[in-house]
N, C-alpha and C positions, 0 to 999 in steps of 0.2 A: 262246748268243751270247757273245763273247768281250767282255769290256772295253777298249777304247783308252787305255791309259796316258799320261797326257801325259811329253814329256820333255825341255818347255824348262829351259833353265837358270836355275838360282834366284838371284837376288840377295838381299844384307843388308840388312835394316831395323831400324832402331832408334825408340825412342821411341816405341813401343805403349802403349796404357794397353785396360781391357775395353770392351768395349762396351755402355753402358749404354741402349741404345734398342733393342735386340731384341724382338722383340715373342713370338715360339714360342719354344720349346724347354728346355733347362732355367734359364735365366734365372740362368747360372753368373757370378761375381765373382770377382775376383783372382785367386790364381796356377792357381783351377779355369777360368779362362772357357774358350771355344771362340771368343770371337767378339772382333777389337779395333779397334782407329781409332785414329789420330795426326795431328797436327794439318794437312795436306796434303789431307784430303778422301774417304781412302783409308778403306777398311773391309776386316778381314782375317778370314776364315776359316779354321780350324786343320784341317787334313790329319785325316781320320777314318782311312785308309791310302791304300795307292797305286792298290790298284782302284777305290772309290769316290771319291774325292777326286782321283786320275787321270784317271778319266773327266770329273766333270765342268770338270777343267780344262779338256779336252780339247772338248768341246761348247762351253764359251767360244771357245776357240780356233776351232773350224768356223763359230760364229756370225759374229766378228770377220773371218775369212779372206778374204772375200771371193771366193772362185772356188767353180767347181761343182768336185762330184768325185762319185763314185758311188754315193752315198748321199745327200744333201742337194741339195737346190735352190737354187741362188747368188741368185734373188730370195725365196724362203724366208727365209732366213738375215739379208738386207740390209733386208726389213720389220722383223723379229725383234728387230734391234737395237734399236728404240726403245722397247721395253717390256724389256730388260732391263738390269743394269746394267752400266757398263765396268767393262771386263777386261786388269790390266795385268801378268797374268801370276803365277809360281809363286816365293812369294820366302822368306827363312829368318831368325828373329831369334832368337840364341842355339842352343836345342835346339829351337824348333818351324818347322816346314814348315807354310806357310800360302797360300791361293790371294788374292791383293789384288784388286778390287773397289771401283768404287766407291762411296762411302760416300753414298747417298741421301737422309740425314738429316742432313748436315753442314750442311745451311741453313738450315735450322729454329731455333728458341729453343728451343719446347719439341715436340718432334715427336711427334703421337702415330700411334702405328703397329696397324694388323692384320694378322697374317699367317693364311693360308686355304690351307689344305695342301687341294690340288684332286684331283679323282678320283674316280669311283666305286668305283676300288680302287687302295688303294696295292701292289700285288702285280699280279706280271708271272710268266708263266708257266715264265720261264728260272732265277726266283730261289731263291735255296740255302734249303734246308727250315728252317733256323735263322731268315732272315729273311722265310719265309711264317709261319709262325707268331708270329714278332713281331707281326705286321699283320694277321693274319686278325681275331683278337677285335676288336681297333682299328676296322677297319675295320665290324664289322657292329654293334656295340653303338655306336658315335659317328653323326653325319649324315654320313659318307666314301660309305657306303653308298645313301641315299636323297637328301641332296641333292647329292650330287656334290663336295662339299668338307664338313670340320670345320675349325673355328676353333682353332687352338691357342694362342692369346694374344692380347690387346692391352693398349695401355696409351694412357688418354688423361689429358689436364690437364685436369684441376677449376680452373677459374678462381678460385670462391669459397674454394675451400680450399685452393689454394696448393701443389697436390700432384696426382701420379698415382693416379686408380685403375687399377691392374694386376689383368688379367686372367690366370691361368695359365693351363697346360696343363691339370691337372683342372677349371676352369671350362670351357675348351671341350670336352671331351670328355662333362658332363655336359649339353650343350645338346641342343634336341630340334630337330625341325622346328617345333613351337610358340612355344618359346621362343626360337628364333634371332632373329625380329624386335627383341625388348626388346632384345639383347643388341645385334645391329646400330645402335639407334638409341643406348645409352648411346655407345656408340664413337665415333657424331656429333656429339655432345653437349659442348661444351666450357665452357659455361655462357653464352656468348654465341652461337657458332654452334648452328645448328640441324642432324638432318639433312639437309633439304632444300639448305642452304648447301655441306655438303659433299659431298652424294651426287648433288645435282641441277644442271641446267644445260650448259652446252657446256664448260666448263672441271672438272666434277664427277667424282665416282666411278665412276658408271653410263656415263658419254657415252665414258670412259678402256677401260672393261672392254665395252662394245659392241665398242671398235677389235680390241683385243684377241680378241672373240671371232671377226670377224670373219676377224681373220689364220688361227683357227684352222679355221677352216672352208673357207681355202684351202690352205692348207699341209698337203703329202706328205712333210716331210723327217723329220721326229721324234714318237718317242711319249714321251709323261714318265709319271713315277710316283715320288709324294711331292713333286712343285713345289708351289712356293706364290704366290701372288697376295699382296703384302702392299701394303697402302694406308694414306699418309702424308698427314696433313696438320698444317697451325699452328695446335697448342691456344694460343699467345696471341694468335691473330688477334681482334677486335672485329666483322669486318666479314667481311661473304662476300667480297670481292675482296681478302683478305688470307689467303684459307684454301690458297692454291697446294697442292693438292690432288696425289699423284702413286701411278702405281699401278708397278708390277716383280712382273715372274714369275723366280722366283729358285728357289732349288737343285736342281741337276741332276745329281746322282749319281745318281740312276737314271733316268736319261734316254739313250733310243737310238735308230739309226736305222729308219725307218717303213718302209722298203722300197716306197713309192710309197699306202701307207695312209694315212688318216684318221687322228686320236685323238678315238678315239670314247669314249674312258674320261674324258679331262678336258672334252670341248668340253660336256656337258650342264652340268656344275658350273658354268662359267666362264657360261654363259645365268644358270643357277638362279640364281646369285649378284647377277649385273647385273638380275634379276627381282626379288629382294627390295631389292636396294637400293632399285628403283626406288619398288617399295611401300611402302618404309620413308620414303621420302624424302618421300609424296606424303599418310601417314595421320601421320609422327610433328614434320613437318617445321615445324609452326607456332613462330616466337619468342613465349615467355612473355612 
């Protein structure tokens, strides 16, 4: 399968600074980041190249588009939008090419974030042998393979102490099925909220990623691989109606279209997931 390059025209931006609220990936600073925001709201991602970073411009774009075309479902696409973030196109600051976005976390004080790379496999059958083997071990030594998603970062506020604990990448790759619970519930944890405050309820975690699963169990237009569910909410909130809780299914360089299928690789995760929350939310959720 071929990739769709996007080929809007780029505009200039200035006035980037890193992104300091990422929650995956290598948790890069200054002139190494991949990820930035400036004061307008925007959140910027740095062009990996033109085929992956093309395409998923390009998926933005069909999400955003509005009309059917011969691959996607024009009501696919028009639910879609509200689980993912806006998309304000392909823009350039200085020497980096970057996709703007936006910035989900710019409301927040102190935002703490998880992202949950979904699938039971991050590997698709068309992909070049250099990036099957990136992801095959990944994928069967982490939960990619049995619960449907691995966790590769978060970070929440310690209210008591005045600071983040950061989760990285080797924390979540070393979680099990066993241990995914503890780790789910520190996440909720902010020393006044509870899980229950933040994974439970009609405005929660779980209630966000039911929709979500939902859409995906009707939707024929796209298969992903390597997206992520990541969920946001206010470590200085005090009170559950201050936790404004928000979920995004986000990076889509390998993401293509279904040809009228199911995704049967992420829709089990996206369950498993709104399953342990809900667990977590119902055995860890009591205020001390």
């Amino acid at each position: 399968m071929e990739a769709v390059v996007a080929t809007a025209e780029a505009t200039e931006v200035t006035d980037l600074k890193p992104c300091e609220h990422q929650a995956g990936g290598h948790f890069a600073v200054g002139k190494h980041a991949a990820t930035f925001v400036d004061g307008s709201g925007k959140f910027y991602k740095l062009f990996q190249d033109d085929v992956r970073s093309g395409r998923e411009a390009s998926i933005y774009e069909t999400i955003f588009a509005g009309a059917d075309d011969d691959e996607v479902r024009k009501e696919d696409m028009v639910a879609f939008r509200h689980f993912v973030p806006k998309y304000f196109g392909i823009v350039v600051s200085g020497d980096k090419k970057l996709l703007a976005l936006e910035d989900t976390c710019s409301a927040y004080q102190k935002p703490c974030v998880i992202d949950a790379k979904m699938g039971l496999t991050t590997i698709y059958d068309w992909s070049d042998g250099k990036y099957k083997a990136k992801n095959a071990t990944k994928d069967l030594v982490t939960t990619q393979s049995t619960l449907g998603f691995r966790v590769t970062g978060f970070k929440v506020w310690q209210q008591d102490k005045g600071e983040y604990f950061v989760a990285d990448r080797s924390y979540g790759k070393e979680l099990t099925a066993e241990t995914m619970p503890a780790a789910l519930t520190k996440f909720g944890s902010n020393g006044s909220l509870t899980p229950r405050d933040v994974y439970g309820g009609p405005d929660g975690a779980v209630a966000k990623i039911r929709c979500l699963q939902s859409w995906f169990e009707a939707q024929r237009s796209l298969l992903f691989f390597a997206a992520s569910i990541i969920v946001v909410y206010e470590g200085a909130a005090t009170r559950p109606e201050e936790a404004n809780v928000t979920i995004r299914f986000i990076d889509f360089a390998h993401t293509f279209p279904s040809k009228g299928k199911r995704d049967d690789n992420v829709l089990p995760g996206v369950k498993i997931l709104a399953d342990l929350l809900e667990r977590v939310a119902e055995d860890g959720g009591q205020r001390q």
